[in-house]
C-alpha positions as CSV (number, residue, x, y, z in Angstrom):
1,X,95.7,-119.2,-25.7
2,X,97.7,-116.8,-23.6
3,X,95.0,-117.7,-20.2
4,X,96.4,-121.1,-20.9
5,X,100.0,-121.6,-21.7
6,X,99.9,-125.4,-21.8
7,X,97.6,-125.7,-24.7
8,X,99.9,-123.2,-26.3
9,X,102.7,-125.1,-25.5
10,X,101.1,-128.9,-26.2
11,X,99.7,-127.3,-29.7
12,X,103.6,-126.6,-30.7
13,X,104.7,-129.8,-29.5
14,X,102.0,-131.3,-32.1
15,X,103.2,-129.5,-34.6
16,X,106.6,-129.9,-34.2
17,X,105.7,-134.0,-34.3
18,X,103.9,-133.8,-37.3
19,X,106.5,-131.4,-39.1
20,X,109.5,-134.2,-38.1
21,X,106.8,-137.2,-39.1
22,X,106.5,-135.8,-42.4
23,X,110.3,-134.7,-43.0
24,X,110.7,-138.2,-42.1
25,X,108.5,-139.9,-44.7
26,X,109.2,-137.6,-47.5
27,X,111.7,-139.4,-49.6
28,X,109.1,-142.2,-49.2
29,X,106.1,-140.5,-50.3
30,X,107.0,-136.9,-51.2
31,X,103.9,-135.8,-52.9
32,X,101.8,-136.2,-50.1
33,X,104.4,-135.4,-47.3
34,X,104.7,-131.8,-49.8
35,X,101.0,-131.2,-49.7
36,X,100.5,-132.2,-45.8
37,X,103.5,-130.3,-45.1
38,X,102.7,-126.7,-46.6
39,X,99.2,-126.9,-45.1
40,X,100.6,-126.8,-41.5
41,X,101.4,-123.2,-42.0
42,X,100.5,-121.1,-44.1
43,X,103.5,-118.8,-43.2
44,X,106.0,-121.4,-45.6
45,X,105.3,-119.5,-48.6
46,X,107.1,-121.2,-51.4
47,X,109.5,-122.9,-49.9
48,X,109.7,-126.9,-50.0
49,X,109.7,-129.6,-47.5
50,X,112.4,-131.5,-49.6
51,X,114.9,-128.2,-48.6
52,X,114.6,-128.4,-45.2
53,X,116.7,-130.9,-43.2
54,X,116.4,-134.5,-42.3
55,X,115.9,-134.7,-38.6
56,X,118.5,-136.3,-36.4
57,X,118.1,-139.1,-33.9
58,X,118.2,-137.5,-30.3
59,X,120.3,-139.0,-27.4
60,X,117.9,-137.2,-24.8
61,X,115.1,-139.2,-26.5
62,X,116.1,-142.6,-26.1
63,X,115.1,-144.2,-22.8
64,X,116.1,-147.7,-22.2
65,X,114.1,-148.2,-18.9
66,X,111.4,-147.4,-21.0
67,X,112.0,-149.7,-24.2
68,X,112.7,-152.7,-21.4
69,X,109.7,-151.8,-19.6
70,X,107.4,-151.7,-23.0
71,X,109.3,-155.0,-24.1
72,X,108.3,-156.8,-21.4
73,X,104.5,-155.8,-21.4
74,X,104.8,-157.2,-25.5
75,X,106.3,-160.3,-23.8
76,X,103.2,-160.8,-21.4
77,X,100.6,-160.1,-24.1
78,X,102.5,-162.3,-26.7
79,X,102.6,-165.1,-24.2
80,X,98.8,-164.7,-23.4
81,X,98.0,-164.2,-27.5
82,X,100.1,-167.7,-27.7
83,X,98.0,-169.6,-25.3
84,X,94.8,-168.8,-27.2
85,X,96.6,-169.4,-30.7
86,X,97.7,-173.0,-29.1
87,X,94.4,-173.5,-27.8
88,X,92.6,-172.6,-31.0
89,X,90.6,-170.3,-29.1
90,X,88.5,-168.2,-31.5
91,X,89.2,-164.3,-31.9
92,X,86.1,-163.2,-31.1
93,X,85.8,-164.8,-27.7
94,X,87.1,-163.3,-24.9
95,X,88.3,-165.1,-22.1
96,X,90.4,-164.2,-18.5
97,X,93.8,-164.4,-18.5
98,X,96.3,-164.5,-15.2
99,X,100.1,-163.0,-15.0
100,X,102.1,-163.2,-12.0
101,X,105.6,-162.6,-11.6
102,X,107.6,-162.3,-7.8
103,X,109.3,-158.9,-8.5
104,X,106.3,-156.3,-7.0
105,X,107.6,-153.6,-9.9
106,X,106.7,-156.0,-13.1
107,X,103.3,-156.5,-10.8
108,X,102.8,-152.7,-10.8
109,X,104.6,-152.2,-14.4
110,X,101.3,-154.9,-15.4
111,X,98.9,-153.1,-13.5
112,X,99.5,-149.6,-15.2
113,X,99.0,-151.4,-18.8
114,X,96.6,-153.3,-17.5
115,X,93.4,-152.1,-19.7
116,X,96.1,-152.2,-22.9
117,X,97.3,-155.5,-21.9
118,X,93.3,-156.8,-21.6
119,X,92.5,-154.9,-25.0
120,X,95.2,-157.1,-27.0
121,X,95.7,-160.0,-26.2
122,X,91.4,-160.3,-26.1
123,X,90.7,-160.9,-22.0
124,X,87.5,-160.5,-20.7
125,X,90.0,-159.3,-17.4
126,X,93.2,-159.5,-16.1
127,X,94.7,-160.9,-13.1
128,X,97.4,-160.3,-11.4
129,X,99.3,-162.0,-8.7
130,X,102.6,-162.1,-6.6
131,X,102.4,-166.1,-6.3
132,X,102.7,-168.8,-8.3
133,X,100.1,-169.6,-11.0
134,X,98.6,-173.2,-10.8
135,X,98.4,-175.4,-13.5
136,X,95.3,-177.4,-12.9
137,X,92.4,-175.8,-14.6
138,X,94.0,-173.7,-17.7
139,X,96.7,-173.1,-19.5
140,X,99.9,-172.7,-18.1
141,X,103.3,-170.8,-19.8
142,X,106.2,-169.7,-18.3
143,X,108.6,-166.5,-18.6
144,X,111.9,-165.4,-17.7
145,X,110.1,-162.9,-15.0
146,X,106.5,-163.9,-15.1
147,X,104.1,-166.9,-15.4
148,X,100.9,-166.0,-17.7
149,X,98.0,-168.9,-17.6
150,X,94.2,-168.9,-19.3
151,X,92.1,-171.0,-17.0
152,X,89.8,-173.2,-18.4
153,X,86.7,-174.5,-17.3
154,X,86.3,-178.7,-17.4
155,X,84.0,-178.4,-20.6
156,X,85.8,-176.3,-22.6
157,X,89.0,-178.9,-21.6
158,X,86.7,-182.1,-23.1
159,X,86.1,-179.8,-26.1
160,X,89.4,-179.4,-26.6
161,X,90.7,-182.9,-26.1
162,X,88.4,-184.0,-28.7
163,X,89.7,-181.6,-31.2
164,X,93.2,-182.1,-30.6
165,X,92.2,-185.9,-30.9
166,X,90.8,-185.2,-34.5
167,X,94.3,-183.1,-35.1
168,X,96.8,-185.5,-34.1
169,X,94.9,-188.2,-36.0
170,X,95.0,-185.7,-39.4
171,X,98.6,-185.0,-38.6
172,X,99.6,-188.9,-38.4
173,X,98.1,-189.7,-41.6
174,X,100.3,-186.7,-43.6
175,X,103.2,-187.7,-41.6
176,X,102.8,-191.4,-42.8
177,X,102.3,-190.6,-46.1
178,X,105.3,-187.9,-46.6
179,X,106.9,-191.3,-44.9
180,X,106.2,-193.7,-47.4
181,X,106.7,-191.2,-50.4
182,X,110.4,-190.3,-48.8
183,X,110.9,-194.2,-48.7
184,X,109.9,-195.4,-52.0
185,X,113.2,-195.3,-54.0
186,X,111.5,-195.1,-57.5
187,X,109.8,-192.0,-56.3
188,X,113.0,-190.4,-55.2
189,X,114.4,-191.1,-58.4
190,X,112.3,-190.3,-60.8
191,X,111.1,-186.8,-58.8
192,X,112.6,-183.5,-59.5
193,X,115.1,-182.4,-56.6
194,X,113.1,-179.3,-55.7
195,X,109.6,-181.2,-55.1
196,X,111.4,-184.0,-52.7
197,X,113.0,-181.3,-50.8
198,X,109.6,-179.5,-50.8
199,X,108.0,-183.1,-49.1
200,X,111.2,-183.5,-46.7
201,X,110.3,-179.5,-45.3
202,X,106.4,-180.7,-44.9
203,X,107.6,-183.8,-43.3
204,X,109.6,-182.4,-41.0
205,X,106.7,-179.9,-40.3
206,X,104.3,-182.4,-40.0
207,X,106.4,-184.2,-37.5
208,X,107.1,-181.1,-35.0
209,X,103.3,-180.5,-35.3
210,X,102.5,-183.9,-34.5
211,X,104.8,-183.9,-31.5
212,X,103.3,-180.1,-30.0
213,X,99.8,-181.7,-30.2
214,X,100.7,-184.7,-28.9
215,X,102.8,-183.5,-25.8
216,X,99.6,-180.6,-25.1
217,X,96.6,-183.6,-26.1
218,X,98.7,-186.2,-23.2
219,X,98.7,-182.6,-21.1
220,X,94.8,-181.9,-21.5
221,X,94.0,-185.4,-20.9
222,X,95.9,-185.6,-17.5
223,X,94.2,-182.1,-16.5
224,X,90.6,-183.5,-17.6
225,X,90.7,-186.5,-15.5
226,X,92.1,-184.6,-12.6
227,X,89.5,-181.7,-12.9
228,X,86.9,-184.5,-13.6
229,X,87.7,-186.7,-10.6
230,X,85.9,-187.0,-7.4
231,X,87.5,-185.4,-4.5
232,X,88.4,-187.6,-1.5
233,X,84.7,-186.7,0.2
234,X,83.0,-187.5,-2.8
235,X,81.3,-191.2,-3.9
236,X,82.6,-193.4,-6.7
């Protein structure tokens, strides 16, 4: 469109993406790559993508401040994701999450992903703040450079507690028994090397389960009877 240079020049810059993509994939999939590759231009004649050259990295390409800045918006939606995953939150629900971090230019860096940040790691909103987070009422994990927290209201805390009640009383019973199996001598014995070494893993498994539910039930409990007591003004 010679009235608009831009589109001319974003259209090659497409094509020049697409062209590199499929050099790139060809000695993975080169039938496909072939096909794809002559119907970009007609103008190829005969010629084969498998004779043209492999691209080259490009030192003007590679921009660090970039990669750290991208690496640490993955670190504040993996720390959110993992706060739902601990908390058994379902998938499909959508709930507010908080990140705040002193340094005003991880503040702003969060605010410019913030509809990407909300998207993944399932908020129904984000919030963002230069102070420090509380712990009473959610969820609380922090970062090198930021503190993310889900808040929780008291009722889905008594949920919780209840469930990680029913956990930590599932995960005692397979600890105990992978404890008596490991103890009984005739067992060890008679068992082939590969299935005892199998039962140590889960016992070991079961154990640092057992403790993370344990140490986050004893947290949730304390939270629950402080979010559940009366303030000072309040009747007993």
């Amino acid at each position: 469109d010679k009235k608009n240079p831009s589109i001319e020049l974003d259209w090659r810059n497409l094509m020049a993406v697409f062209d590199t993509s499929l050099r790139l994939l060809h000695p993975f999939m080169p039938f496909i790559t072939e096909e794809l590759w002559h119907q970009l231009s007609r103008e190829r004649g005969a010629s084969s993508i498998s004779l043209q050259l492999f691209p080259e990295g490009r030192g003007d390409w590679i921009k660090e401040e970039a990669e750290r800045q991208m690496a640490l918006v993955q670190e504040g939606i993996v720390a959110l994701r993992n706060i739902r995953a601990e908390m058994k939150i379902d998938a499909r629900r959508r709930v507010p999450g908080e990140l705040a971090a002193t340094e005003e230019s991880i503040i702003e860096l969060f605010r410019s992903q913030q509809e990407v940040i909300v998207r993944l790691a399932s908020l129904t909103e984000l919030k963002l703040s230069p102070d420090s987070l509380p712990a009473e009422g959610g969820v609380l994990r922090h970062a090198v450079r930021f503190d993310a927290r889900v808040p929780f209201s008291p009722d889905d805390l008594a949920v919780e507690v209840k469930r990680l009640q029913r956990e930590k009383e599932k995960l005692g019973r397979q600890l105990e028994s992978a404890r008596t199996k490991l103890a009984n001598q005739q067992f060890l014995r008679k068992a082939p090397q590969e299935v005892v070494r199998g039962l140590e893993q889960r016992q070991a498994e079961y154990d640092t389960q057992y403790q993370k539910v344990s140490s986050l039930l004893s947290t949730l409990e304390h939270r629950l009877g402080t979010d559940s007591a009366p303030s000072a003004g309040e009747s007993r």
